[in-house]
C-alpha positions as CSV (number, residue, x, y, z in Angstrom):
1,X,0.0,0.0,0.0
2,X,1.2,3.5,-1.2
3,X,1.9,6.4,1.2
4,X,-0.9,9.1,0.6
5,X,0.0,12.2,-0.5
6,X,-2.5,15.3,-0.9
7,X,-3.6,16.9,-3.5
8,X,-3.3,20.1,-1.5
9,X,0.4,21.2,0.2
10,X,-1.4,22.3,3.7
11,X,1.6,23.9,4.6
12,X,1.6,26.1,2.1
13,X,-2.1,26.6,2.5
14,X,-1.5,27.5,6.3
15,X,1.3,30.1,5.2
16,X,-0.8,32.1,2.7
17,X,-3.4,32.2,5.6
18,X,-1.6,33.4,7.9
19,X,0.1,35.6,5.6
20,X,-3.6,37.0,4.4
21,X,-4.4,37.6,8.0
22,X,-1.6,39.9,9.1
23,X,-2.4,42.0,5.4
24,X,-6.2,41.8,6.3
25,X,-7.3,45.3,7.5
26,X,-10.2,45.4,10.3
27,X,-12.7,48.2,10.9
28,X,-15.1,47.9,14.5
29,X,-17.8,50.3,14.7
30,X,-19.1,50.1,18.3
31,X,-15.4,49.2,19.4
32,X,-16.2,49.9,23.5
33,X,-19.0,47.9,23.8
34,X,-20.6,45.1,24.9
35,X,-19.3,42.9,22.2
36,X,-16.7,45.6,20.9
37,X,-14.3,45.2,23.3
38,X,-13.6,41.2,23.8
39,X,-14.2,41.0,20.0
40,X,-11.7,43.9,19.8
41,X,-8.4,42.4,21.8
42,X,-9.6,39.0,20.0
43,X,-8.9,40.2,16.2
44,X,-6.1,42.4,17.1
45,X,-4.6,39.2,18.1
46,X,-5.2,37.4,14.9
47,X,-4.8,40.2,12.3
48,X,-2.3,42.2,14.1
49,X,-3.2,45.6,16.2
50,X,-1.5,48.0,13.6
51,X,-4.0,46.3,11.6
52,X,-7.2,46.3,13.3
53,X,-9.0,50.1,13.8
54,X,-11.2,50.5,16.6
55,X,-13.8,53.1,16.6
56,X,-16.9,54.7,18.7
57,X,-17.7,58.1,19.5
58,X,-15.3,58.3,21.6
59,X,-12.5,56.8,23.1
60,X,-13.2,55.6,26.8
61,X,-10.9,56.7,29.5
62,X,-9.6,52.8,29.5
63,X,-8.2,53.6,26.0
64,X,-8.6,51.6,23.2
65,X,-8.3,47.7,24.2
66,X,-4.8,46.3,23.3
67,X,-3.2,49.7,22.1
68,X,-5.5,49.1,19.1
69,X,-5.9,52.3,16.5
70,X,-8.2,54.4,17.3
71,X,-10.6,57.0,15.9
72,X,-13.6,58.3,16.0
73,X,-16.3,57.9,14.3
74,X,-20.7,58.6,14.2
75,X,-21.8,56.2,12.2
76,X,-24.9,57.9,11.4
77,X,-22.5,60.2,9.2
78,X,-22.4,58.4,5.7
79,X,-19.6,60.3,4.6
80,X,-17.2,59.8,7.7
81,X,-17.8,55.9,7.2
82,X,-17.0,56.1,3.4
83,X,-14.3,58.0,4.3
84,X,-13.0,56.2,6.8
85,X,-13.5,53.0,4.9
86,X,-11.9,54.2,1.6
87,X,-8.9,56.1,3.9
88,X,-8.2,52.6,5.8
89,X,-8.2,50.6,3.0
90,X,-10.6,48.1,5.2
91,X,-11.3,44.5,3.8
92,X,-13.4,43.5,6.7
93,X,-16.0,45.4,9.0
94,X,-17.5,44.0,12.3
95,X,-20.6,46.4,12.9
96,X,-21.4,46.8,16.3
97,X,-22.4,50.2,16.7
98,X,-26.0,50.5,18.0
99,X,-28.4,51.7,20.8
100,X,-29.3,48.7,23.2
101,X,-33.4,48.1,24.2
102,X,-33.6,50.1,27.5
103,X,-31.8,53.5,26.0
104,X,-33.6,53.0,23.3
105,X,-37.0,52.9,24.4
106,X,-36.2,56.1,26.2
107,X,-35.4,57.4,22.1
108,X,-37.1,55.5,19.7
109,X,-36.0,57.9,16.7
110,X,-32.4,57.9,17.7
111,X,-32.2,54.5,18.2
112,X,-33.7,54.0,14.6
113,X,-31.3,56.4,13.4
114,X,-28.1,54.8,14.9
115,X,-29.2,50.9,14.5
116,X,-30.6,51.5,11.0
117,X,-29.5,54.5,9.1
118,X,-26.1,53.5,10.7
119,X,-26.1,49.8,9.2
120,X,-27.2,51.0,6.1
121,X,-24.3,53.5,5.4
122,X,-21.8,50.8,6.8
123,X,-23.4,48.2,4.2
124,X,-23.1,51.1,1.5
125,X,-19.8,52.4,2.2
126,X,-18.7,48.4,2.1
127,X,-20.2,48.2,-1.1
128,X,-18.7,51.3,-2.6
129,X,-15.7,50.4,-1.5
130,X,-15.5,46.5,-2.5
131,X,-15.2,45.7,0.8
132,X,-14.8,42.2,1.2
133,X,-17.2,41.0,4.4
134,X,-19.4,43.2,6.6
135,X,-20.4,41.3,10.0
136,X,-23.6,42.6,11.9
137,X,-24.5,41.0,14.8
138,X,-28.9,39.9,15.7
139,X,-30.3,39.4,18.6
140,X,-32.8,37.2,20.5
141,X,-34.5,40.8,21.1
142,X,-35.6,40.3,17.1
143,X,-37.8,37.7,18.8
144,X,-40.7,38.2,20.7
145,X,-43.4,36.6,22.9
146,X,-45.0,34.6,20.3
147,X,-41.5,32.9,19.2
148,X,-41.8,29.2,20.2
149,X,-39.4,28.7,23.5
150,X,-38.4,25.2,22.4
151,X,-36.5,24.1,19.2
152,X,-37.2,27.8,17.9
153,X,-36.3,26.9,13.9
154,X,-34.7,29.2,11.2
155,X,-38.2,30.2,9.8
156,X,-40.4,31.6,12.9
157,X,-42.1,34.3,13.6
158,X,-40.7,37.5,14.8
159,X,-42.3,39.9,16.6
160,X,-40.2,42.4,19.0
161,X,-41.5,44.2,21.2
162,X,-38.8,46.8,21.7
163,X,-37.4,49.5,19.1
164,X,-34.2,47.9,19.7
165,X,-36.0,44.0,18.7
166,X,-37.4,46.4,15.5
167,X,-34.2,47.5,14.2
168,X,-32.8,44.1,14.6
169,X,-35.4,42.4,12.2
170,X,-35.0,45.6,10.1
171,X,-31.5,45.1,10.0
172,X,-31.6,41.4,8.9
173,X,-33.5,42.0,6.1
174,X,-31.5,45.0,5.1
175,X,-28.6,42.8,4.8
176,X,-30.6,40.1,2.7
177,X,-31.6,43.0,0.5
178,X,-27.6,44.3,0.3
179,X,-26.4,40.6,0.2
180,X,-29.2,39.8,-2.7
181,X,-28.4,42.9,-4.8
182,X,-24.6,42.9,-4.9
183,X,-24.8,38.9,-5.9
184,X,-27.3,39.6,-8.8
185,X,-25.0,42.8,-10.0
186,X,-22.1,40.5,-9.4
187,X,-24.0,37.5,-11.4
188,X,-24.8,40.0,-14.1
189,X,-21.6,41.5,-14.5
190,X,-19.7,38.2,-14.7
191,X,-22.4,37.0,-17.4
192,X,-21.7,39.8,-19.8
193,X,-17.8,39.4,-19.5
């Protein structure tokens, strides 16, 4: 019996991985967060801190986790994400930037205005900018009484009950649409090369 020998040379494989990590460039909105700051100190570690920028409204008195870059940044501004975007040459965005359920209930219009007009310029400054993945995290807020407790599946109702839950389904489907178009205008533009 022969020795096997891959098709693939995995060590070569595992280089040009790791080699495409440390050139990856990282952008997270909503860096100080909940999420923001683990996630933060976690893909500084992977992709390098030079190459991971950390922004929020402001930089908390902490400082940014793990020396990470830091800048500012309202996401509700379309043209600072572009611009920011564009400027950092950013391949991958981690969206976390948004208004939680119990501020928001206290500010329903600013809450829509950072969780949705936010995602929606992040989304379109990723597309303008062929960025290569935009990450946007749900939550079981999108839910709402009427979601079975048990085994919920992938297809169930959702109902929120809180402008924060709203935003959350809103969101969802806002990245199906933006997820949807680009592949058909990708499909398209491949078809007629």
């Amino acid at each position: 019996m022969g020795r096997f020998v891959p098709d693939v040379d995995y060590r070569n494989h595992f280089a040009r991985d790791r080699a495409f990590r440390k050139m990856t460039r990282v952008l997270i909105t909503g860096a100080f967060g909940q999420i923001g700051t683990e996630l933060a100190a976690a893909l500084g570690a992977r992709y390098g801190s030079d190459n991971v920028l950390a922004t929020g409204r402001s930089l908390p008195d902490g400082g940014s986790p793990e020396g990470l870059p830091f800048e500012p940044l309202d996401v509700t501004d379309a043209d600072a994400v572009l611009q920011t975007v564009k400027r950092h040459r950013i391949d991958v965005i981690y969206h976390l930037a948004a208004v939680l359920s119990a501020r928001g209930e206290k500010d329903p219009r600013m809450t829509w205005r950072v969780n949705m007009d936010g995602l929606r310029n992040v989304l379109e400054a990723a597309r303008r900018a062929t960025v290569a993945q935009v990450f946007w995290p749900s939550s079981i807020a999108a839910f709402g009484p009427d979601t079975p407790r048990d085994a919920v599946p992938q297809d169930t109702i959702m109902r929120p009950t809180t402008i924060y839950g709203v935003t959350k389904v809103a969101g969802e489907l806002l990245c199906d649409y933006y997820f949807l178009a680009n592949l058909a205008r990708n499909t398209m533009d491949s078809a007629f090369r």
